[in-house]
N, C-alpha and C positions, 0 to 999 in steps of 0.2 A: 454419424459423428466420428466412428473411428477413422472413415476415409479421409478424416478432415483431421484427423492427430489428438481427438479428442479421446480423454476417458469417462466413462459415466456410470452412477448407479439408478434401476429404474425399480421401483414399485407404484405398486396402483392403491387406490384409496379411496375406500368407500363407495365403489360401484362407479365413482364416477369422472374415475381420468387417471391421472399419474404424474409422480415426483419424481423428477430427476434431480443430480449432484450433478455436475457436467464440472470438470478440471481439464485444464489445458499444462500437461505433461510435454509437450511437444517440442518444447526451444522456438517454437516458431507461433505467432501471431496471429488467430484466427479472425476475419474479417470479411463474411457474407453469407450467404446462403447456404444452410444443410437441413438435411433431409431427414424428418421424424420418422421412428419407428413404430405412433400410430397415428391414430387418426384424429388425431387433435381438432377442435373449434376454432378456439382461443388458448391462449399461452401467459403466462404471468413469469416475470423473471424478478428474482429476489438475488441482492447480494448480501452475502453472508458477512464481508467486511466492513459494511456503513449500516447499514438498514434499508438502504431502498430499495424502492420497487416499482413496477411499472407492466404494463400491458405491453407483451413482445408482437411485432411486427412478424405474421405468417402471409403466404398465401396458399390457398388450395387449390390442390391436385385436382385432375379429372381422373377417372373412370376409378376410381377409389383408393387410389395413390396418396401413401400419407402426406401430410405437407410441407410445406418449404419455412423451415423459421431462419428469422436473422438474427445473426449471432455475432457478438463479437467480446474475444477471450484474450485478452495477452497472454503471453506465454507466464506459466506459474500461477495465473487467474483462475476463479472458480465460480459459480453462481446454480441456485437452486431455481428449477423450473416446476411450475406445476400448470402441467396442459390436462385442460376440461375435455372431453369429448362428444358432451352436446349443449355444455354452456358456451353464451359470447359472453366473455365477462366486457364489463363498462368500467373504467377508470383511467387516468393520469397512462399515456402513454410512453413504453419506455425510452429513455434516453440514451441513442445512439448519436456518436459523437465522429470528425472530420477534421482534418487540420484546415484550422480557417485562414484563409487565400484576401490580402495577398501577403498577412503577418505572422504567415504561422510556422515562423524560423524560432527554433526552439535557445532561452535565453536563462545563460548560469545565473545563479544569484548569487554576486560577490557582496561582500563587506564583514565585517566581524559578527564574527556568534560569538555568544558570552555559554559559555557550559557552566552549570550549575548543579553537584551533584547530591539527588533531595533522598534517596532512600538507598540501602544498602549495608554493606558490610566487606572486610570488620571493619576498614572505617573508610571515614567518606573522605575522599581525595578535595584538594583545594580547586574554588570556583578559578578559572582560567577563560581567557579572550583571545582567540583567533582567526587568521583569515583562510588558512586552508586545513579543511574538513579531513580527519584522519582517526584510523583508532584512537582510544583514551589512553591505552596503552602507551602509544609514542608519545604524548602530549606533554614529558618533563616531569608530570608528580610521578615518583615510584611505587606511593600506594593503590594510583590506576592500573598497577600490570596486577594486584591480587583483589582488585574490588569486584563484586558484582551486585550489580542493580540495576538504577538509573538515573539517568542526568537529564536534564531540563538544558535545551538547546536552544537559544532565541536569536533571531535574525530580523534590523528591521530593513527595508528596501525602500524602493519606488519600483511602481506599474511598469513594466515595456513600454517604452517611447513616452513616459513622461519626462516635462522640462521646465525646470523652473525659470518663470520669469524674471530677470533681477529687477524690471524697475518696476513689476508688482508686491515683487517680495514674496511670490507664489508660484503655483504651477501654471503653466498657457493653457487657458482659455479650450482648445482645439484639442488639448490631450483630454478632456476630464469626462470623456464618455468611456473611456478606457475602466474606470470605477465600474460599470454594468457590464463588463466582455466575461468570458469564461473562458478558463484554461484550463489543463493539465499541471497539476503541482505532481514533480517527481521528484521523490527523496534520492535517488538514485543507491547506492548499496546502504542496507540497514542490517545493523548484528545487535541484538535480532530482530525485535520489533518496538513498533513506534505508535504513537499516539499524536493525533495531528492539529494542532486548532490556528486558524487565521483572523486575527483582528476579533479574538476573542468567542469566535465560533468554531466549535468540536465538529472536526469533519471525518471522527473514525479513528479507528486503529488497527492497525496493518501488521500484520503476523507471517506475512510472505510475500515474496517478489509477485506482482510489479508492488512497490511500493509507491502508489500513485493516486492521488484523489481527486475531485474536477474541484474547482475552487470558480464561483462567481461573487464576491465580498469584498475583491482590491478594490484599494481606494487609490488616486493620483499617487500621493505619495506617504511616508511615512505608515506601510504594512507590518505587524508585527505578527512575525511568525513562532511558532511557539510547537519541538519538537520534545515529545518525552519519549527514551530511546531504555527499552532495558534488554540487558543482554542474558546471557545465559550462565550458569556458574562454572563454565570450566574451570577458570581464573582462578575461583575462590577454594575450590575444591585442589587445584594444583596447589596453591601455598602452603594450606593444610599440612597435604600431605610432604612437599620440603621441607619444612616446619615440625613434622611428625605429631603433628597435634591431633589424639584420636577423635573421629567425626562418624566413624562406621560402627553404629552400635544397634546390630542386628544382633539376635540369639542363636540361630542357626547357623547358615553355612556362611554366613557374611558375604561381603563382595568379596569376588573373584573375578578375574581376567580368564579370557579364554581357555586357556591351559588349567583353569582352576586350581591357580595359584593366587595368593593375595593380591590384592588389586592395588595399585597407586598409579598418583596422576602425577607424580613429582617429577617424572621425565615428560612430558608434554611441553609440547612449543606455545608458546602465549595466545591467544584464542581473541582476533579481532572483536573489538567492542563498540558500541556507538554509532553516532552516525557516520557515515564513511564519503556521502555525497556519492557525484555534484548535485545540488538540489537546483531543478529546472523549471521553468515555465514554459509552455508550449502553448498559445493561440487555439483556440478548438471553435465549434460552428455547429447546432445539429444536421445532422446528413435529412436529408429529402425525404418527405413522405413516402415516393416513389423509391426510394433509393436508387 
């Protein structure tokens, strides 16, 4: 795993196999075959940012060489493994995914998001409607440069390559198998993290890059996407302290900066918020049994 950029932690459990953490630290995209450090049966891969799970794809070694699992990590990804070593487990095999051929040119999602901001502090910035995805910050209200919480981001679309027909008054006929495809939804930059639901199905929440989920629930047209994005309190903590409104009510040695001298955030530069985009669809396919 580390020849391959990966980091991991491994313990065993209960006599009878072992748990991995496997994180892809690397900047670079892991996608095939690496080599266990034991001797694994079967393999089960869990992600920690949806909940699912599945039976990993290994083959085995001869003359007692551990085995070959396949793997696949974007870069910032993570997922927990638990390999048996003398169960075959039986279940839902994992889903390993492909850019699917000959549509799988990856497609922005334009039109307006309505930003909606539903919890937070100290007060909630006015709801606003745009077409390009930027901090909250820039966005015109100047209570978004000292809020922190989250806002409710809604997007609605149409499928890749749907077309409305005008003398049906609908979509063609030839696009509407496009409703059963599956893609890649990527949020593209999120500060800091996000919660994802499509046409009213919760598909996770995503706490680090990739900020990416598979999505099979488009419909031809009229998709409503539905981001909730919350950021972190640098913001809120920087106004504060401009403001000098005390907020550090420790008994002891209170905050302190490096130098342990009093701490404030009051010189801090404004700290990216929200969603930042582009948010993408990409065409995907499962890879081959054989891979």
């Amino acid at each position: 795993m580390t020849d391959a950029g990966l980091s991991f932690v491994r313990r065993s459990f209960d006599e009878e196999g072992w748990s991995y953490f496997v994180a892809n630290r690397s900047g670079t995209n892991v996608n095939g075959w690496i080599t266990l450090g034991c001797a694994a049966k079967s393999v089960v891969i869990f992600d920690p940012m949806t909940g699912k799970s599945g039976v990993a794809a290994i083959k085995q070694n001869t003359g007692g060489r551990p085995p070959l699992l396949y793997l696949q990590l974007q870069a910032g990804e993570s997922v927990i493994l638990r390999a048996f070593a003398d169960k075959k487990v039986e279940g839902a095999a994992w889903a390993y995914w492909q850019p699917r051929m000959p549509d799988a040119k990856t497609q922005t999602l334009i039109g307006t998001w309505n930003v909606k901001f539903i919890a937070g502090g100290p007060v909630l910035p006015e709801p606003l409607s745009t077409t390009n995805l930027a901090s909250w910050t820039e966005l015109g209200d100047t209570n978004a440069q000292s809020f922190a919480g989250t806002a409710l981001y809604t997007l609605v679309f149409d499928a890749p390559g749907s077309v409305s027909s005008p003398a049906s008054g609908g979509t063609a006929p030839d696009t509407l198998k496009r409703e059963h495809q599956t893609y890649f939804l990527d949020l593209g930059g999120v500060c800091q993290s996000a919660r994802v639901r499509l046409n009213g199905k919760d598909l996770g929440t995503l706490i680090t890059p990739p900020f990416r989920v598979v999505v099979d629930n488009l419909k031809p047209t009229g998709n409503q996407l539905e981001v909730e994005v919350t950021s972190v309190s640098a913001n809120r903590i920087r106004d504060l302290d401009r403001r000098g409104v005390p907020w550090k009510n420790f008994k002891d040695i209170n905050i302190v900066n490096v130098n342990y001298r009093p701490f404030s955030a009051a010189d801090w530069p404004l700290t990216d918020c929200g969603l930042l985009g582009p948010v993408t669809l990409t065409g995907v396919s499962p890879l081959p049994a054989d891979r």
